[in-house]
C-alpha atoms as an extended CHARMM CRD file, in Angstrom:
* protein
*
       217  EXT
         1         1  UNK       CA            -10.5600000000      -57.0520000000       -9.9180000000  PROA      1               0.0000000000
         2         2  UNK       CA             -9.8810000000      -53.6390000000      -10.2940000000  PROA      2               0.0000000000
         3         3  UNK       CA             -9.8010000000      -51.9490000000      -13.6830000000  PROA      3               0.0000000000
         4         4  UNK       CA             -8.0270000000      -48.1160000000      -14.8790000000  PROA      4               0.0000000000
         5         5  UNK       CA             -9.2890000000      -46.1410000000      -12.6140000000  PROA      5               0.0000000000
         6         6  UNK       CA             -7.6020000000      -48.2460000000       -9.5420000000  PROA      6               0.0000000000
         7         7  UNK       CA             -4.3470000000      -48.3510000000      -11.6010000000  PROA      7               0.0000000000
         8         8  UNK       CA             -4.2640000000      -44.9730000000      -11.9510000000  PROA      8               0.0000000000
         9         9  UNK       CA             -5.0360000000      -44.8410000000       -8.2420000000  PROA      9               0.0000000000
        10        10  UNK       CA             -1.9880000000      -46.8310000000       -7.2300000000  PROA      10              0.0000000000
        11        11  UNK       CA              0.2910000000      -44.6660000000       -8.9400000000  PROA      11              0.0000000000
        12        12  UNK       CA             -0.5320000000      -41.5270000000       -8.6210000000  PROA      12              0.0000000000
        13        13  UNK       CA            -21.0840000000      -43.6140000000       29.0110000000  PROA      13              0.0000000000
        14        14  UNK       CA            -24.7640000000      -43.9490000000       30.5840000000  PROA      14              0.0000000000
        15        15  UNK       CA            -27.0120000000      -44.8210000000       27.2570000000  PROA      15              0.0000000000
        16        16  UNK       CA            -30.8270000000      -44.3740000000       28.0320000000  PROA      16              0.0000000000
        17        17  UNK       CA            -33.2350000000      -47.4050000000       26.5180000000  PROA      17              0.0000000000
        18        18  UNK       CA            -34.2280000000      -45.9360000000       23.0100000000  PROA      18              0.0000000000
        19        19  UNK       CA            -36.7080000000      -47.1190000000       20.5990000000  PROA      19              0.0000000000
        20        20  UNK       CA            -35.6860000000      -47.9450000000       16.7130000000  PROA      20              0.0000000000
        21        21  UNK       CA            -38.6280000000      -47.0680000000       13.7180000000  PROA      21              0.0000000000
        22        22  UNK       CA            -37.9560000000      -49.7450000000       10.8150000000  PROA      22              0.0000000000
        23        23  UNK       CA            -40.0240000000      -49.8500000000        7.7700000000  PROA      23              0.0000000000
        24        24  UNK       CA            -39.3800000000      -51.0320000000        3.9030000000  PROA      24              0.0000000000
        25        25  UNK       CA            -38.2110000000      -47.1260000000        3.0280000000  PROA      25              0.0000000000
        26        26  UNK       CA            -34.7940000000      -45.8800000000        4.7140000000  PROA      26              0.0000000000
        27        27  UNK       CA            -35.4510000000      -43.0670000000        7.3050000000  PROA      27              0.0000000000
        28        28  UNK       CA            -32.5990000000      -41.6300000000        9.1650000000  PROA      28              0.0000000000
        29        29  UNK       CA            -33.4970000000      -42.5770000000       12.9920000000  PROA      29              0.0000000000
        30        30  UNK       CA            -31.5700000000      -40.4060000000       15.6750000000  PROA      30              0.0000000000
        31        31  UNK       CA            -31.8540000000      -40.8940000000       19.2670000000  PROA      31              0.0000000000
        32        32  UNK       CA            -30.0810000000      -39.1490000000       22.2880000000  PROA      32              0.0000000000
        33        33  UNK       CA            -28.5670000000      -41.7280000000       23.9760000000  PROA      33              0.0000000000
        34        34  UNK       CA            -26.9290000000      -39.1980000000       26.7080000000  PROA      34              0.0000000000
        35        35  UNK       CA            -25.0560000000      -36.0220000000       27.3340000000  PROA      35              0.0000000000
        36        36  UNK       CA            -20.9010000000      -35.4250000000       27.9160000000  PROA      36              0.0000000000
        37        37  UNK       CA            -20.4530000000      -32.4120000000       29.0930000000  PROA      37              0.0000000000
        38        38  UNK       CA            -20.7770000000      -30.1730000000       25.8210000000  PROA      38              0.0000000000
        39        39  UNK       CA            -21.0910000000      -33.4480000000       23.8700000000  PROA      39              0.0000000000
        40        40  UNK       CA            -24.0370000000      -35.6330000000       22.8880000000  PROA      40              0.0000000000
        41        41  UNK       CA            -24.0910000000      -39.2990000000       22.3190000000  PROA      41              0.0000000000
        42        42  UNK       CA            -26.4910000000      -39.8490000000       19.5900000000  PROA      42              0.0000000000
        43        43  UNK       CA            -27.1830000000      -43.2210000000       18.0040000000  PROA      43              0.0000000000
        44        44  UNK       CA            -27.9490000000      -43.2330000000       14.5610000000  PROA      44              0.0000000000
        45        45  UNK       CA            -29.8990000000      -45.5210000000       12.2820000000  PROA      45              0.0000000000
        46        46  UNK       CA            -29.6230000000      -48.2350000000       15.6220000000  PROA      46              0.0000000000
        47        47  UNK       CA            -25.6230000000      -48.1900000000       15.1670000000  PROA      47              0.0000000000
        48        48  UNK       CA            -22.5410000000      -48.1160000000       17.8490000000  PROA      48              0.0000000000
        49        49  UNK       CA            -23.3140000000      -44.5640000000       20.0550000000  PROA      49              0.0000000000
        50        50  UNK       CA            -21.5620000000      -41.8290000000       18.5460000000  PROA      50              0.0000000000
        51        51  UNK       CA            -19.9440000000      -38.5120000000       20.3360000000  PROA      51              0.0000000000
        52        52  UNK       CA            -20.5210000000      -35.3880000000       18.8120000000  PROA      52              0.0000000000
        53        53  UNK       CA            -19.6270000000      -32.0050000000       19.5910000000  PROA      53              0.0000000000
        54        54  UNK       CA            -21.2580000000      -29.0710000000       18.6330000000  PROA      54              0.0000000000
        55        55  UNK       CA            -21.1420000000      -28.7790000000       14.9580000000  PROA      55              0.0000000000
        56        56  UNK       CA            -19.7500000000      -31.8670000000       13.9650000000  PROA      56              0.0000000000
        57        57  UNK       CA            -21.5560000000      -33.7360000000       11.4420000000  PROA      57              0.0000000000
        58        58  UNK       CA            -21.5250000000      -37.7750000000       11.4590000000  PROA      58              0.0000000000
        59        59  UNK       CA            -24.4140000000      -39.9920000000        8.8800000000  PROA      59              0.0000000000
        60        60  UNK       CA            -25.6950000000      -36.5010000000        7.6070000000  PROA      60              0.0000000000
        61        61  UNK       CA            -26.2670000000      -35.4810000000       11.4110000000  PROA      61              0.0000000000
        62        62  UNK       CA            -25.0140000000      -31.9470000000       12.5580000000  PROA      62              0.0000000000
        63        63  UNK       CA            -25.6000000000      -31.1740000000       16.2000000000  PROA      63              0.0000000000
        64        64  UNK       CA            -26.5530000000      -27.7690000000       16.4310000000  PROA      64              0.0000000000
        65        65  UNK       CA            -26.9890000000      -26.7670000000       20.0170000000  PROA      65              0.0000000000
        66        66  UNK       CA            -26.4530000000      -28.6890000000       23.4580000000  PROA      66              0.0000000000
        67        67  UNK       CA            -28.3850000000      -27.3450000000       26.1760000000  PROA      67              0.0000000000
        68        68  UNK       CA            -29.2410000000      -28.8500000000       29.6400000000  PROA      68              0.0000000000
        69        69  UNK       CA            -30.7710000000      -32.2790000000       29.1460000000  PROA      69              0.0000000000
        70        70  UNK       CA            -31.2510000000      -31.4860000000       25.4740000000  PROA      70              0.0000000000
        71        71  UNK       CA            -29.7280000000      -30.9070000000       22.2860000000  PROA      71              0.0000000000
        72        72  UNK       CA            -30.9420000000      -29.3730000000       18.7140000000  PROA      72              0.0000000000
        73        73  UNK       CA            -29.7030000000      -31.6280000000       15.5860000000  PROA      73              0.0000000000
        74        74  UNK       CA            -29.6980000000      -31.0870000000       12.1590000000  PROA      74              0.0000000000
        75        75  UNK       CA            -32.0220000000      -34.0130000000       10.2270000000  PROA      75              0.0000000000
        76        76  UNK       CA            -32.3430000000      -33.5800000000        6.4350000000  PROA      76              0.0000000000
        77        77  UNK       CA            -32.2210000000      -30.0760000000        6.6850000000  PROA      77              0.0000000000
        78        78  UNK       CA            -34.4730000000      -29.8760000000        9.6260000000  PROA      78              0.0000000000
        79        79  UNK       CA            -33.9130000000      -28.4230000000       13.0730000000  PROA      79              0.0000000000
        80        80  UNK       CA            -34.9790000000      -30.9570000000       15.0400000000  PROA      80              0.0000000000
        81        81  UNK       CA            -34.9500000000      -30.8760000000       19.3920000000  PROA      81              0.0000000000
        82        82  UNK       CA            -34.1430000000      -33.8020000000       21.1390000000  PROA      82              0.0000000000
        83        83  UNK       CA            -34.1680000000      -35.0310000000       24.9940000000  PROA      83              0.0000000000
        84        84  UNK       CA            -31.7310000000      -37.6430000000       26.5950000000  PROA      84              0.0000000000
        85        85  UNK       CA            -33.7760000000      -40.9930000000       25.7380000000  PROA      85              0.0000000000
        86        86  UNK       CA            -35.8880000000      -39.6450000000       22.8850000000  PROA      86              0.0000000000
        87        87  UNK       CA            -34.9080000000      -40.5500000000       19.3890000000  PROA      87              0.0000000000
        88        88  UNK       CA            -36.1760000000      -38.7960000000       15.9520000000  PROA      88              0.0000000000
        89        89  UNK       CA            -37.2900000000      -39.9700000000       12.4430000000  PROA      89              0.0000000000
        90        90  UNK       CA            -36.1880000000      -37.8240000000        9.2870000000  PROA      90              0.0000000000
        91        91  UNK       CA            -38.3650000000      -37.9700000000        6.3330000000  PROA      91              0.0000000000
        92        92  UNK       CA            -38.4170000000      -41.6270000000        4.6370000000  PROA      92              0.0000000000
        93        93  UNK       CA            -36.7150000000      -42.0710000000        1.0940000000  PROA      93              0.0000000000
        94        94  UNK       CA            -38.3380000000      -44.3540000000       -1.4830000000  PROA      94              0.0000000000
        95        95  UNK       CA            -34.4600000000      -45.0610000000       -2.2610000000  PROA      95              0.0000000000
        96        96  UNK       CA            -35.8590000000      -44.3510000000       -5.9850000000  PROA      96              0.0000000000
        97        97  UNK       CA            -34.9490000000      -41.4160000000       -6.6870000000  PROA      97              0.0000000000
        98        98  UNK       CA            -32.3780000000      -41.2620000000       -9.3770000000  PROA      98              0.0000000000
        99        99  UNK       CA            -28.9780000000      -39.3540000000       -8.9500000000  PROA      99              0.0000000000
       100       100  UNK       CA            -27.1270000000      -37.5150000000      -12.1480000000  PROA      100             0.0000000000
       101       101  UNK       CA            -23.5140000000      -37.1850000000      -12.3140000000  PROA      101             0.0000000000
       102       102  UNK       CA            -21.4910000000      -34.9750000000      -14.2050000000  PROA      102             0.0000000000
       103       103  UNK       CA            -18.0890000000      -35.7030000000      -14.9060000000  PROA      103             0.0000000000
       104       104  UNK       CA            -15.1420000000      -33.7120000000      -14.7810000000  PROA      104             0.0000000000
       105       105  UNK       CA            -12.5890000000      -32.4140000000      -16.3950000000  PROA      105             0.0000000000
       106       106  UNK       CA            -10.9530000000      -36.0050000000      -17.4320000000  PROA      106             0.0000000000
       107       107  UNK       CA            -14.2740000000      -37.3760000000      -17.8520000000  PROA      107             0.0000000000
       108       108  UNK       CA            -14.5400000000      -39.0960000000      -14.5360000000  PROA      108             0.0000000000
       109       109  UNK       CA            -17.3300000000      -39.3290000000      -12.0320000000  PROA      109             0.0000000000
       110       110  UNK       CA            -16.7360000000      -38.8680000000       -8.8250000000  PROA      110             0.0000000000
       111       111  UNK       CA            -19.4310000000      -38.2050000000       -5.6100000000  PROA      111             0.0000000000
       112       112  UNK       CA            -19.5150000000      -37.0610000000       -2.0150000000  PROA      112             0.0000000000
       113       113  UNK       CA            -21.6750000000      -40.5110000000       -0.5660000000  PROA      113             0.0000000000
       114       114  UNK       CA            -21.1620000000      -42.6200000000        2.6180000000  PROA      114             0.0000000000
       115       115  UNK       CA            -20.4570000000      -46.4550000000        3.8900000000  PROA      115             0.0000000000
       116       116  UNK       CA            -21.5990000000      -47.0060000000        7.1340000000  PROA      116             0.0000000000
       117       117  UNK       CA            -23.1510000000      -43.6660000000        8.0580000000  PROA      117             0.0000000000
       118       118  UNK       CA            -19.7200000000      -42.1230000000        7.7680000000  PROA      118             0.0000000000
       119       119  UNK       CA            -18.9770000000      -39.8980000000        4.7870000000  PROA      119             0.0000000000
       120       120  UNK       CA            -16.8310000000      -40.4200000000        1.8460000000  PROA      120             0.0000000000
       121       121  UNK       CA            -15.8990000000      -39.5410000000       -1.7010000000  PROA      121             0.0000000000
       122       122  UNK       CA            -16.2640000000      -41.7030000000       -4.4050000000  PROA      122             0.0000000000
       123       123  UNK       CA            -14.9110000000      -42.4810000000       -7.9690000000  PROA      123             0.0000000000
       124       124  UNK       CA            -16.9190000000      -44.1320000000      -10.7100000000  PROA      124             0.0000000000
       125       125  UNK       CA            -15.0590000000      -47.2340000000      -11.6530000000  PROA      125             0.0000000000
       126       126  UNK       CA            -17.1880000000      -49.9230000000      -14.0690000000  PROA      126             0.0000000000
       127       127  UNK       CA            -13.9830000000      -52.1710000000      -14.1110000000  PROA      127             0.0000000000
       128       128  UNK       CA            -13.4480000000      -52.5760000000      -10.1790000000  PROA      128             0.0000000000
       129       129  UNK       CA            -15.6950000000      -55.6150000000       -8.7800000000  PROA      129             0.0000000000
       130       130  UNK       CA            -16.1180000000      -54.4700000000       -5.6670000000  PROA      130             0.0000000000
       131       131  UNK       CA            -15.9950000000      -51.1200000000       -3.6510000000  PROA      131             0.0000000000
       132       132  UNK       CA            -12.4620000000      -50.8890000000       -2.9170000000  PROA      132             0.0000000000
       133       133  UNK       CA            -11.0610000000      -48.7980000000       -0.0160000000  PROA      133             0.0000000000
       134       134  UNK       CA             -7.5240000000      -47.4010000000        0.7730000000  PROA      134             0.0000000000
       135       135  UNK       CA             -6.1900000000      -48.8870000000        4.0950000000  PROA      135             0.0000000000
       136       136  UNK       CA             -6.5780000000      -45.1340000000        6.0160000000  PROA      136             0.0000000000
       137       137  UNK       CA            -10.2770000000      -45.0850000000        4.9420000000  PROA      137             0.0000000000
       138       138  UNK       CA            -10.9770000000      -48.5820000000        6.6060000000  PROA      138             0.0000000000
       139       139  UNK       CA             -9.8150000000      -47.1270000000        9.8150000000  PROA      139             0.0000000000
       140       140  UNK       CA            -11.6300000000      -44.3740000000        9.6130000000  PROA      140             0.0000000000
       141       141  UNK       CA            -14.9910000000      -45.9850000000        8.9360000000  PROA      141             0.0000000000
       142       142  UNK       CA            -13.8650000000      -48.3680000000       11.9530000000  PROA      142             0.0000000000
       143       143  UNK       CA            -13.8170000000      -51.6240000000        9.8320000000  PROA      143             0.0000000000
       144       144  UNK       CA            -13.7020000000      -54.7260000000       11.7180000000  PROA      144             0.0000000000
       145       145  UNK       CA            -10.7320000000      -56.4810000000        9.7650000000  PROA      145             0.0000000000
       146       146  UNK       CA             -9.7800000000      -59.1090000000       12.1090000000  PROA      146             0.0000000000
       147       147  UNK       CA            -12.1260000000      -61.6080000000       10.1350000000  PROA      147             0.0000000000
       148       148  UNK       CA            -11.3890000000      -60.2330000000        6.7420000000  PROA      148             0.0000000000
       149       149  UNK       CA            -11.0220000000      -62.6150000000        3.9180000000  PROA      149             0.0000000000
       150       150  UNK       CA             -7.4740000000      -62.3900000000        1.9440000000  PROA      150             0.0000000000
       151       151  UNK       CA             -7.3520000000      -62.3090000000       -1.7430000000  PROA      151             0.0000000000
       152       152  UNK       CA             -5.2630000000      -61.2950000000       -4.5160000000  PROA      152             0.0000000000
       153       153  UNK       CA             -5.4490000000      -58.3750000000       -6.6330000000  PROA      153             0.0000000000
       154       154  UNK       CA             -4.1350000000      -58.0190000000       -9.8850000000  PROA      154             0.0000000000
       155       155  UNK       CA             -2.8110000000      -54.0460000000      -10.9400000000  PROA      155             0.0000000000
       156       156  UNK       CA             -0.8910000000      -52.3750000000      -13.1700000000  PROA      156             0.0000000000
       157       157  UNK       CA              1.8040000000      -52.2020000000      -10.4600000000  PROA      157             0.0000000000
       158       158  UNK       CA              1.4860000000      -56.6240000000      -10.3000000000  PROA      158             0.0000000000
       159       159  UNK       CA             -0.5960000000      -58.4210000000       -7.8570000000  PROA      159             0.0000000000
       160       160  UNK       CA             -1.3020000000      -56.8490000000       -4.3790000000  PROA      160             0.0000000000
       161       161  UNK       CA             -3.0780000000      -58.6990000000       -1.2800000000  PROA      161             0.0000000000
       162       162  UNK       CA             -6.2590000000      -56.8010000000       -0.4520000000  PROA      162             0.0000000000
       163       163  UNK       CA             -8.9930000000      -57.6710000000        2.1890000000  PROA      163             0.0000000000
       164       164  UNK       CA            -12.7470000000      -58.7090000000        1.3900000000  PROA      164             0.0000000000
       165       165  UNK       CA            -15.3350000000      -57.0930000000        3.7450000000  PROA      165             0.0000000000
       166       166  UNK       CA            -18.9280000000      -56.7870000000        3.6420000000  PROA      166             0.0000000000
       167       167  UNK       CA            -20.3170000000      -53.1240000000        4.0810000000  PROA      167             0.0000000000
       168       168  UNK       CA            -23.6040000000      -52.4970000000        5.7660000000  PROA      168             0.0000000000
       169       169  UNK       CA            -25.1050000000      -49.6560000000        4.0590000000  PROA      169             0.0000000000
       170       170  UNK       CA            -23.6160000000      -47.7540000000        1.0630000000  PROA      170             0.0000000000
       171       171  UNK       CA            -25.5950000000      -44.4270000000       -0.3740000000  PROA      171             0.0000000000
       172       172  UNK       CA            -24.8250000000      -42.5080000000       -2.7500000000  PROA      172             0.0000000000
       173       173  UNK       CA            -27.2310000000      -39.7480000000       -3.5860000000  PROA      173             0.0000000000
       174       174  UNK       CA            -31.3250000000      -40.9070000000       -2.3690000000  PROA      174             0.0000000000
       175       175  UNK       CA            -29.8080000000      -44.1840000000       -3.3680000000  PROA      175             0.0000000000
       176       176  UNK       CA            -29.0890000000      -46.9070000000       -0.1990000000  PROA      176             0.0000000000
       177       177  UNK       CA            -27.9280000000      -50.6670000000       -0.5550000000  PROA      177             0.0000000000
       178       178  UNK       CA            -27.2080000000      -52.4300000000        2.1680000000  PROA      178             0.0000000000
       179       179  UNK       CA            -25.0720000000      -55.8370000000        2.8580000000  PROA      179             0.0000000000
       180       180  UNK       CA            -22.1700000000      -54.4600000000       -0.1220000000  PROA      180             0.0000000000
       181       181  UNK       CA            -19.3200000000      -56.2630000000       -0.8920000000  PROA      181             0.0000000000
       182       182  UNK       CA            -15.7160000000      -54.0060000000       -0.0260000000  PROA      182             0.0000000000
       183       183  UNK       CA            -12.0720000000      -55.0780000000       -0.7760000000  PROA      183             0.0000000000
       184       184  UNK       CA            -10.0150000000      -53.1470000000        1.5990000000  PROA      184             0.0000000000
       185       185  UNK       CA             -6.2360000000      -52.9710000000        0.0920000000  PROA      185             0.0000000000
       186       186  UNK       CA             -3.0870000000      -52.1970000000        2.4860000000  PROA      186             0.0000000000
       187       187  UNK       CA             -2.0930000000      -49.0190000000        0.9750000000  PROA      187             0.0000000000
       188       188  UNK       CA             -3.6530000000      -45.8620000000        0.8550000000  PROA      188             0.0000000000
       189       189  UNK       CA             -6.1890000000      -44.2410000000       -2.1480000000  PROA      189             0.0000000000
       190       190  UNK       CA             -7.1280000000      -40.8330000000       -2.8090000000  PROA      190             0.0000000000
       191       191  UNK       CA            -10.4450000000      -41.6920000000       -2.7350000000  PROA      191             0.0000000000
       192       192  UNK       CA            -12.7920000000      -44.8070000000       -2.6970000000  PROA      192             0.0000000000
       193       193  UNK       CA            -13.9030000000      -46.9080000000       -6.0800000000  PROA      193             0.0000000000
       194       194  UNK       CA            -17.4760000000      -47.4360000000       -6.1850000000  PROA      194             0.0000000000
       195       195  UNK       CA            -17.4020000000      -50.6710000000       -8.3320000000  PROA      195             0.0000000000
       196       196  UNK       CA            -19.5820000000      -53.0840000000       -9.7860000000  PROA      196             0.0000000000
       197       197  UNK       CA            -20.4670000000      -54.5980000000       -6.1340000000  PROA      197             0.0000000000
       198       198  UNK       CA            -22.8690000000      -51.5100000000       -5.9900000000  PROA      198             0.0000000000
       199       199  UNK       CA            -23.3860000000      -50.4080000000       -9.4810000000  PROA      199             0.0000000000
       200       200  UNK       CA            -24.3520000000      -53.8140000000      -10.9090000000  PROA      200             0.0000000000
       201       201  UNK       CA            -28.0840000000      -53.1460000000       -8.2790000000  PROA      201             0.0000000000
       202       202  UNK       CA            -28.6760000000      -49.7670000000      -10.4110000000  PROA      202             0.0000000000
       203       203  UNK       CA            -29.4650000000      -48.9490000000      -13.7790000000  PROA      203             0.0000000000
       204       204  UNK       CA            -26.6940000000      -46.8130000000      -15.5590000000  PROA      204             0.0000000000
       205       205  UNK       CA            -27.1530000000      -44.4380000000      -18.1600000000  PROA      205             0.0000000000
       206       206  UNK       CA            -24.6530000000      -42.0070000000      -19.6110000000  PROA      206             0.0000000000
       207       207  UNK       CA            -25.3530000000      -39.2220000000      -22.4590000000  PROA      207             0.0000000000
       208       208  UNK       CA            -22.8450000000      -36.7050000000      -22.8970000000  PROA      208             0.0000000000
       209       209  UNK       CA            -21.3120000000      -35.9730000000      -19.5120000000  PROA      209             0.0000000000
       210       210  UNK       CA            -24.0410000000      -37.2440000000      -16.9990000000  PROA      210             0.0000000000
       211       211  UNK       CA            -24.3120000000      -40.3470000000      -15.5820000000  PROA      211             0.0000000000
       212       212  UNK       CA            -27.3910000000      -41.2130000000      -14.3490000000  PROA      212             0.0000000000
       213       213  UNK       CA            -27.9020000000      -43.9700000000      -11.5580000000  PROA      213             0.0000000000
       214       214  UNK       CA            -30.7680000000      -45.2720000000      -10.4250000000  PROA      214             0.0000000000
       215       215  UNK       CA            -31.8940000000      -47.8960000000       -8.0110000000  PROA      215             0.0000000000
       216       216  UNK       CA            -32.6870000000      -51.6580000000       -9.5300000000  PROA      216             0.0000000000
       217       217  UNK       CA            -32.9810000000      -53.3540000000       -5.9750000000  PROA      217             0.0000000000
């Protein structure tokens, strides 16, 4: 399932009623579902509330300021002022815009993207199937594994039991793709594979040392 990369990888609350926008292009969608003390619960793209404090940063959302019933969040790089039950819209992305990598110094590529709203980094892997995740990541994204397919891995180190998963939104870049296949393994990686699972619904091209991704469907 999982090619040299992965090998290599081995071894080394009150909520206020809020309306949702949806439309064909992604949009971030924040509303502020309440405040906790210094904290605000925002809800993000209609997921599970999230608390925030000031200048913590969750699905590309910083909260700036929290006063009285308000607070001031960050939105694609725009201040935006929000009141407990109101919700905001940052610009809409065609999804089509393409992204360039450049590798690095050993000629991979790797990228800063996100599964689930929460942020993570990446490495380029053509030979993995699926996205696969180290077991500290899945907690961290909060990864509902009590359902979780088993399978079997094969890797350099033999064959290891991993976990199949299906992600709701990966993005790397302007690109989004929802409903992802994820193999979740019990050990922990440096960082997460983005395999074939996501690549295979972009066209790839590399020249030189860019990479060039962009979205098929």
């Amino acid at each position: 399932m999982n090619g040299g990369y992965f090998r290599g990888c081995l071894q080394a609350c009150l909520i206020a009623p809020l309306a949702f926008w949806a439309g064909g292009a992604h949009a971030v969608n924040v509303g502020l579902a309440g405040i906790l003390g210094g904290k605000a619960i925002l809800v993000i793209d209609g997921g599970s509330p999230r608390i925030l404090s000031v200048g913590q940063e969750y699905g590309g959302i910083r909260l700036l300021a929290v006063q009285g019933d308000g607070v001031q969040v960050d939105i694609d790089g725009k201040r935006r002022s929000l009141r407990v039950g109101q919700n905001a819209v940052g610009e809409a992305s065609s999804g089509n815009a393409p992204v360039v990598l450049t590798a690095d110094g050993q000629g991979h590529f790797q990228t800063t993207g996100s599964i689930n709203g929460v942020s993570i980094r990446f490495l380029v892997d053509t030979g993995a199937t699926a996205i696969s995740l180290g077991a500290s990541d899945a907690r961290r994204l909060g990864l509902d594994m009590s359902k979780a397919e088993r399978g079997i891995s094969q890797t350099a180190n033999g064959q290891t039991v991993v976990q199949r998963v299906k992600l709701t939104t990966v993005k790397v870049g302007d690109i989004v793709v929802h409903n992802v296949e994820g193999v979740v393994h019990a050990q922990d990686m440096p960082f997460a594979l983005l395999g074939m699972s996501f690549l295979n619904r972009t066209d790839m091209q590399r020249e030189g040392d860019k990479l060039t991704l962009k979205k098929r469907f």
